[in-house]
N, C-alpha and C positions, 0 to 999 in steps of 0.2 A: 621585610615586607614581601618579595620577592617569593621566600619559600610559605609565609602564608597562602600568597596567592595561588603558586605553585599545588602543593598540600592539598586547599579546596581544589582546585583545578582536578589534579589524578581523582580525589574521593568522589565528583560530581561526576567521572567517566565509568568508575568504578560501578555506584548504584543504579547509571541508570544503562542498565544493559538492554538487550534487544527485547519484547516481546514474542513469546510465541505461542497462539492461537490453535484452536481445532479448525483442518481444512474442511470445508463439502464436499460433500458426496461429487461422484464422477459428472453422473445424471442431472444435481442441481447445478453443478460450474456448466456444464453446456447449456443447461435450460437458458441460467443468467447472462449470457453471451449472448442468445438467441436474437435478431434484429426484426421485428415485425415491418412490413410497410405500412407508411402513416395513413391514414385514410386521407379521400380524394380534400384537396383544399390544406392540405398539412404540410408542413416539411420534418423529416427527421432527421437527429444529428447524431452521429455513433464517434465518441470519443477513443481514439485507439493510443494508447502511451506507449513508447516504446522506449523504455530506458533503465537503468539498472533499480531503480528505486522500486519497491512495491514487487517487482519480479520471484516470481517462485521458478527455481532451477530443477 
């Protein structure tokens, strides 16, 4: 039972490997960062993650 589990276990790390994606342009990744002020009566919330997940190096 052990190396069944085992077996699927490696084949299920195996297939599912990372993704990798087309990045944007220079000009859109700063556009999309961009923070407007809210207009009067608003509040805005700018989420900032800082952790290895999601990071491009």
């Amino acid at each position: 039972m052990k190396i069944v589990f085992t077996g699927t276990l490696v084949a299920t790390l195996l297939i599912s490997g990372c993704a990798s994606v087309d990045m944007a342009s220079r000009a859109e990744s700063i556009k999309a960062k961009e923070f407007n002020s809210p207009s009067q009566g608003n509040a805005g919330v700018y989420i900032y993650r800082n952790s290895f997940v999601g990071r491009v190096t």
